[in-house]
N, C-alpha and C positions, 0 to 999 in steps of 0.2 A: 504273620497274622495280618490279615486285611480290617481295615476300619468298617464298622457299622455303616450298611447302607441309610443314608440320611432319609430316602423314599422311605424305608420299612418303619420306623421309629415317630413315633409323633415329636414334634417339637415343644417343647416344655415355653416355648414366647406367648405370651396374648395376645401376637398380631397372628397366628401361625390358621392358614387357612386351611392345614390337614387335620386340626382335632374340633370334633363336633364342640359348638358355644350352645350352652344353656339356652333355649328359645324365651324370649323377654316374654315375659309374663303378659297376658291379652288388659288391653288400657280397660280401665272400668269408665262406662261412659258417663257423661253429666247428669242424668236421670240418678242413675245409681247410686255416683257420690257424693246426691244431694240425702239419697234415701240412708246411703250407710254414715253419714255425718249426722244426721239425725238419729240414728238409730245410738248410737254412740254416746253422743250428747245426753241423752235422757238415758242410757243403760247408765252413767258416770253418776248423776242423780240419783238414781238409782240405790246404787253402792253407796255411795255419800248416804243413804237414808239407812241403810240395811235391810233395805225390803225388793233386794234385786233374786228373791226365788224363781225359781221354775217357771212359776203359775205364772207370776207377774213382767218376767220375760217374755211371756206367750204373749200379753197384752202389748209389749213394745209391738211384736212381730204383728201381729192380727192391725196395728194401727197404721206398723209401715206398708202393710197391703194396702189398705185402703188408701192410703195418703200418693203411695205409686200411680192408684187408678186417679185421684183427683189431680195430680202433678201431670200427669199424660194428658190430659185434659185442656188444664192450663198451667202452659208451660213458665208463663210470667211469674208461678207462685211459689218456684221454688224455695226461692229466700225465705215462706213463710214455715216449712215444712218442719222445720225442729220444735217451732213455737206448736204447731199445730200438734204434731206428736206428742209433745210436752203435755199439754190440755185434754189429749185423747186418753192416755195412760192414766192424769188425772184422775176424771171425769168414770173412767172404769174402774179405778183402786176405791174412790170413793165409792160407788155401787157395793161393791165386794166387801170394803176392807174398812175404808175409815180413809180420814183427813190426808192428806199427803200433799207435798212435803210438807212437814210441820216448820213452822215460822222459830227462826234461833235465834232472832234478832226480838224479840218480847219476851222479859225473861218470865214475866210476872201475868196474871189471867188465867181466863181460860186457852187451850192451847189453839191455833187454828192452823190452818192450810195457807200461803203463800200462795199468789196467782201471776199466771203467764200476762205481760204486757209487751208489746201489744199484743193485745188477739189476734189479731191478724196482719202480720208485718215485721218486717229485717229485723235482725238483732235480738230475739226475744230475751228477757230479764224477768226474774222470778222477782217478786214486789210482795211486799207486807202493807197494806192495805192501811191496817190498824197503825201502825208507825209513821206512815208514808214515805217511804224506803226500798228504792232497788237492793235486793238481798247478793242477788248473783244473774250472772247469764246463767244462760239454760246449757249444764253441763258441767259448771262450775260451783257446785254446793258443796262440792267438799272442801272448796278452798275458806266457807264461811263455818262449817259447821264442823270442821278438825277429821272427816270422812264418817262422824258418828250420828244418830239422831237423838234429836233431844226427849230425854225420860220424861 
């Protein structure tokens, strides 16, 4: 009995340059993973709030469009782009819906919405106005609010 032609068999090695490697996955470019960290960021918000439906997802996506065309624009603004989002989704939930995010750091009053700081610029942090208190970065409410919103 003759051994196995070594040519006919693939080699079972991970250096072995007869059996096809997985082609790496195509790099997401800097535009991109400025738009999908932001998109991200505020869907986690989102959930932290319980008002990541459907509809309200549409409004993340509808604001990551637009925020694309103004980052293509100018390219200096990426860093603001979560904050911007952030404000966008706002600014639409209130139209539609009501207050968002409600403030967990006042346990007592009437309830109100928490705001993006800075408006425009690195690092955004959700702030309670009324306390004078950064609440969380923008992305991190669940880490203040236990992932729930306040009744």
């Amino acid at each position: 009995m003759n051994p196995p032609d070594p040519s006919s068999s693939p080699d079972p090695s991970p250096s072995s340059s007869s059996s096809p490697s997985p082609s790496p996955s195509p790099s997401i470019g800097p535009l991109e993973q400025v738009l999908h960290t932001a998109r991200a960021r505020v869907l986690a918000d989102l959930v932290a709030g319980d008002v990541a439906q459907a509809d309200v997802v549409s409004l993340v996506e509808d604001s990551v469009t637009q925020r694309r065309w103004w980052v293509e624009q100018w390219p200096d603004g990426s860093t603001f782009v979560a904050g911007l989002v952030a404000q966008d989704v706002q600014d639409a939930l209130l139209e539609k819906y009501g207050r968002w995010p409600l403030c967990p750091v006042c346990p007592t009053g009437d309830p109100h919405a928490l705001e993006v700081e800075p408006e425009l610029g690195p690092d955004p942090h959700w702030v309670c106005h009324k306390a004078g208190v950064k609440v969380a970065a923008v992305g991190s409410l669940a880490e203040v609010t236990g992932g729930t919103r306040r009744s």
